[in-house]
TIMAR-266863 format. One record per atom (N, C-alpha, C): residue number from 0; residue in three letters; atom name; x, y, z. Coordinates in steps of 0.1 Angstrom, whole numbers. Last residue first. Layout:
% TIMAR-266863
- NUM; ala; CA; X; Y; Z
...
% end
This chain:
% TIMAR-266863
- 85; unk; N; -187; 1373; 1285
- 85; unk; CA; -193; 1376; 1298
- 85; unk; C; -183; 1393; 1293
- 84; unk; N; -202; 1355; 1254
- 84; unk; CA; -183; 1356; 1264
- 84; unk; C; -195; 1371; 1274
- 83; unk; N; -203; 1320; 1250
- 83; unk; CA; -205; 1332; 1252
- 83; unk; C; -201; 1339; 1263
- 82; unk; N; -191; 1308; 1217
- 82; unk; CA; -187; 1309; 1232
- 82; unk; C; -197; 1323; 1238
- 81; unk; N; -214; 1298; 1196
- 81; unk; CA; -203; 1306; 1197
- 81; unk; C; -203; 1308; 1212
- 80; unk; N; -227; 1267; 1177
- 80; unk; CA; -227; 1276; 1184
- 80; unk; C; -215; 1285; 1189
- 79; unk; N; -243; 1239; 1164
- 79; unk; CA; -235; 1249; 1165
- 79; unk; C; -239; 1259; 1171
- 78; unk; N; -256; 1206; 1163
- 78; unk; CA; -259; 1215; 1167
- 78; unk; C; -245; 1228; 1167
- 77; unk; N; -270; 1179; 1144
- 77; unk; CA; -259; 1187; 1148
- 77; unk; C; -264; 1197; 1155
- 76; unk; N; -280; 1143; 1146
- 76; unk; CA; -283; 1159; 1149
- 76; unk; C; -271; 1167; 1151
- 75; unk; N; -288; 1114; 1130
- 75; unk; CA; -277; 1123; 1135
- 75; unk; C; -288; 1138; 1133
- 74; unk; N; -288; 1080; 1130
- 74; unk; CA; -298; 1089; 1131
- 74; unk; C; -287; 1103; 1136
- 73; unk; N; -277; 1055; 1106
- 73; unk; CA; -277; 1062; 1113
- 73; unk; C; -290; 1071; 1117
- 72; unk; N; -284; 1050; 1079
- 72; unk; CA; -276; 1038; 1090
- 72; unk; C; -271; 1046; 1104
- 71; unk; N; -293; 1057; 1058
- 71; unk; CA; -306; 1052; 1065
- 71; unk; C; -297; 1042; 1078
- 70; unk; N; -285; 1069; 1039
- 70; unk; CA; -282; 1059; 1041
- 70; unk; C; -293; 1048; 1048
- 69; unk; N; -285; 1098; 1054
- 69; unk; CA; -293; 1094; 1046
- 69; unk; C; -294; 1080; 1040
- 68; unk; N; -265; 1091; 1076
- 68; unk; CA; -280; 1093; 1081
- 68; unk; C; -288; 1090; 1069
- 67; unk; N; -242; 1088; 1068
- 67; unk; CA; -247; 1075; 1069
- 67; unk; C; -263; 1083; 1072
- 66; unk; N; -240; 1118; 1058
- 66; unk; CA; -242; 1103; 1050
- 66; unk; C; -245; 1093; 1050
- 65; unk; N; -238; 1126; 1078
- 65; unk; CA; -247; 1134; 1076
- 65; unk; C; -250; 1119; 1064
- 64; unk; N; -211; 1122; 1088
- 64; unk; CA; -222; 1117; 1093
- 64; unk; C; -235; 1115; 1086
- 63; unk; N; -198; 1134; 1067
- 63; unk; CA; -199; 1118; 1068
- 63; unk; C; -208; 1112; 1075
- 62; unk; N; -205; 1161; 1072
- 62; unk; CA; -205; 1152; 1061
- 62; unk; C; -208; 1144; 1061
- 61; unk; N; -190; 1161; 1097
- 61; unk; CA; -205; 1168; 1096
- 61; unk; C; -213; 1158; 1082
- 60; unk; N; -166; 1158; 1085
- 60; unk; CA; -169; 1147; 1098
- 60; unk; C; -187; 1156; 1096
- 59; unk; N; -162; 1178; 1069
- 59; unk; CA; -160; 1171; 1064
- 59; unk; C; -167; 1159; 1075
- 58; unk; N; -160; 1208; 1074
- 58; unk; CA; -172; 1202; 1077
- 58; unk; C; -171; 1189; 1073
- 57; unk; N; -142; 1232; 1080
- 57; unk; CA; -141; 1215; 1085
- 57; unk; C; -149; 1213; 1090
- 56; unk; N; -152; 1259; 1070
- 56; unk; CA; -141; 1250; 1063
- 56; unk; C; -139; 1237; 1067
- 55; unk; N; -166; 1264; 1092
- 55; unk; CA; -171; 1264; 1078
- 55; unk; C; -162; 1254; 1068
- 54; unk; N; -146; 1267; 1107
- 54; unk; CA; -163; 1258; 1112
- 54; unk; C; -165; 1256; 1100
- 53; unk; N; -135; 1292; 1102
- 53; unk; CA; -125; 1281; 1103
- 53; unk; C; -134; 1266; 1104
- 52; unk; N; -158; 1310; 1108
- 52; unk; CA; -147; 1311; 1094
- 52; unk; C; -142; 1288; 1095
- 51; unk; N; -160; 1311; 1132
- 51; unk; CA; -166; 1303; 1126
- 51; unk; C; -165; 1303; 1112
- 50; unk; N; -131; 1299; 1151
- 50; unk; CA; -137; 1308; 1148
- 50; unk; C; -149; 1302; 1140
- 49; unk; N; -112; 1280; 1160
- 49; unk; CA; -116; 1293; 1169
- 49; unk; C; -122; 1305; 1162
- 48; unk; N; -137; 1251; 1174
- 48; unk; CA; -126; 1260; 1162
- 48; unk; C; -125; 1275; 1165
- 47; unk; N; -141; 1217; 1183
- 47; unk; CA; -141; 1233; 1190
- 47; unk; C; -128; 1241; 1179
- 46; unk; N; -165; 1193; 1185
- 46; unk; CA; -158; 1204; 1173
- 46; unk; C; -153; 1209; 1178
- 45; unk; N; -174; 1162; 1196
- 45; unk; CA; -176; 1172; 1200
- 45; unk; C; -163; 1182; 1191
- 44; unk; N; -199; 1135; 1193
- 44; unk; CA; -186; 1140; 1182
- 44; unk; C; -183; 1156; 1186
- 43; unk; N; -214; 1109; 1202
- 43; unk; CA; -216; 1123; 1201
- 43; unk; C; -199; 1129; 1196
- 42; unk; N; -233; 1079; 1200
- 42; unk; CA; -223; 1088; 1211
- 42; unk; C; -225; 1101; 1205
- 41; unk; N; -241; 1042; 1203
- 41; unk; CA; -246; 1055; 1204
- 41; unk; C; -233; 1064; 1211
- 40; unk; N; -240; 1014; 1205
- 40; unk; CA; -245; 1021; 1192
- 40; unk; C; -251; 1037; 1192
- 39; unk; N; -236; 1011; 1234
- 39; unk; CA; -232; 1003; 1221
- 39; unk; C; -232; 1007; 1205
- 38; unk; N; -231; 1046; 1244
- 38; unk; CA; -237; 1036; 1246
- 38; unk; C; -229; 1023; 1233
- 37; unk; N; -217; 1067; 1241
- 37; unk; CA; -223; 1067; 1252
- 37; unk; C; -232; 1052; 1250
- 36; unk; N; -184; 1080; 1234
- 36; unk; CA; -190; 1068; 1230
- 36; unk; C; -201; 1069; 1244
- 35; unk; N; -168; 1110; 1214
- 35; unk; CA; -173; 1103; 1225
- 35; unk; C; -183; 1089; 1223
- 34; unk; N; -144; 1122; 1205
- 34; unk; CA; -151; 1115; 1197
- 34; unk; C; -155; 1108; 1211
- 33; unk; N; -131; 1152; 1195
- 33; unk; CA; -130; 1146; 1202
- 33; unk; C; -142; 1131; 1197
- 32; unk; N; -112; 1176; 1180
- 32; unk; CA; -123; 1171; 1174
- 32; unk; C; -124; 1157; 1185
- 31; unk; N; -101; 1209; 1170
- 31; unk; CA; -97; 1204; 1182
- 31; unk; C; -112; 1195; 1175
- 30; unk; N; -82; 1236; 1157
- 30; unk; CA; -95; 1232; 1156
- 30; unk; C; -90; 1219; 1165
- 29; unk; N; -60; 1255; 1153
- 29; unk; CA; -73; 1258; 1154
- 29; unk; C; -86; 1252; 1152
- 28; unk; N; -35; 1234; 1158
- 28; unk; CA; -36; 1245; 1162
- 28; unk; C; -54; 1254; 1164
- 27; unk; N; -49; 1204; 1171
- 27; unk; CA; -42; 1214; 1162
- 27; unk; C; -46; 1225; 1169
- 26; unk; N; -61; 1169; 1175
- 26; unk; CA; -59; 1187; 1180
- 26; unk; C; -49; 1193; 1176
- 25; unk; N; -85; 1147; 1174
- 25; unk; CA; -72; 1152; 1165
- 25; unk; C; -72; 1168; 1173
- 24; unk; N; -101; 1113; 1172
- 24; unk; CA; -98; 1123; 1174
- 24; unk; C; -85; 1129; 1175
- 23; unk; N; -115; 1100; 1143
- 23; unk; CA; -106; 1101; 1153
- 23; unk; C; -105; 1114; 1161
- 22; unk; N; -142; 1101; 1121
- 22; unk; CA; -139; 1106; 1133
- 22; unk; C; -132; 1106; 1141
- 21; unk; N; -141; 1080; 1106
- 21; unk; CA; -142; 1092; 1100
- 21; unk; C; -137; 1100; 1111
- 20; unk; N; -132; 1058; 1123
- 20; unk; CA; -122; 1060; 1111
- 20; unk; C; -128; 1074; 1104
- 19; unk; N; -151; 1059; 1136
- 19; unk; CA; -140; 1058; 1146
- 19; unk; C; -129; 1059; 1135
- 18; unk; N; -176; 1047; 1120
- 18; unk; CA; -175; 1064; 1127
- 18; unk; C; -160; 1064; 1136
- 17; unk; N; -161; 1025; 1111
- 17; unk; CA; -169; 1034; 1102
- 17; unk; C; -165; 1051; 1111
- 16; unk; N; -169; 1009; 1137
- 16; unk; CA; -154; 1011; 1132
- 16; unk; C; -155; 1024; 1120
- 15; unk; N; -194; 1008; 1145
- 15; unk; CA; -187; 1018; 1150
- 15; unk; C; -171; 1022; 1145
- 14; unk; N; -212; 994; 1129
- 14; unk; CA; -206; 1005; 1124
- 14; unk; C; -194; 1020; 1133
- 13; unk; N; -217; 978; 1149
- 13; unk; CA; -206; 971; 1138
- 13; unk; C; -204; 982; 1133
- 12; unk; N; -241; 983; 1160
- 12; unk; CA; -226; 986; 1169
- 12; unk; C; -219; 985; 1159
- 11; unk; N; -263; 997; 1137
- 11; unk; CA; -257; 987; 1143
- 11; unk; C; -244; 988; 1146
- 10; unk; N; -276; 1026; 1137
- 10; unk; CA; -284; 1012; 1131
- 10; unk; C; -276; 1001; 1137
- 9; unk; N; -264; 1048; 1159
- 9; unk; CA; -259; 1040; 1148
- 9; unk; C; -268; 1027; 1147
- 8; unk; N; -271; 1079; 1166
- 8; unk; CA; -268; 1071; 1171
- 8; unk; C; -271; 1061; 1158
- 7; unk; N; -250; 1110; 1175
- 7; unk; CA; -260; 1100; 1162
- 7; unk; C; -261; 1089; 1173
- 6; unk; N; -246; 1145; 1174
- 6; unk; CA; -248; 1133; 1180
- 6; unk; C; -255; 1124; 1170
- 5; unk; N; -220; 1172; 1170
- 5; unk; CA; -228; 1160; 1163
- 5; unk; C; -231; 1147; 1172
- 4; unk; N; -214; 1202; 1178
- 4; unk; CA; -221; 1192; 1186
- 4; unk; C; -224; 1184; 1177
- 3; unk; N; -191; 1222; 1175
- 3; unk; CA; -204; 1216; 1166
- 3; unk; C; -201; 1204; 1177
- 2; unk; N; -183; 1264; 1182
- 2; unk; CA; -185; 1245; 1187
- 2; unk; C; -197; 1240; 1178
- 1; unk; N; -158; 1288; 1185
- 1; unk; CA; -172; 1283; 1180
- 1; unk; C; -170; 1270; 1182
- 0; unk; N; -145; 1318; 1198
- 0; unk; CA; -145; 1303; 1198
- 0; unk; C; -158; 1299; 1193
% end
């Protein structure tokens, strides 16, 4: 199992419709995409794919964020990683 952590936080609430239309959230068979809200203009976008084959291929929400950041209408961090298994 692999995970992307994208956190941003957004130049203005109004762009929340923006991130709530790239990012709905959606579960399928191997990939799973939740969309959290922690403040007016602030949350975090949580990935879970079951591999990192499959990570690679739905980077599309990583993307869009990654857009408004250069934009200058956002501030965003990703973070990835693999289950770790005991």
């Amino acid at each position: 199992m692999y995970g992307r952590n994208i956190n941003f936080t957004l130049l203005a609430p109004s762009l929340w419709a923006v991130v709530e239309a790239i990012a709905s959230n959606i579960e399928e068979e191997k990939y799973k995409r939740m969309l959290f809200k922690t403040g007016d203009n602030s949350g975090f976008i949580i990935e879970i794919f079951d591999n990192i084959s499959v990570a690679g291929k739905k980077i599309e929400t990583m993307k869009a964020l990654q857009g408004l950041s250069e934009q200058a209408m956002a501030k965003v961090s990703v973070q990835e990683g693999s289950v770790i298994k005991k």
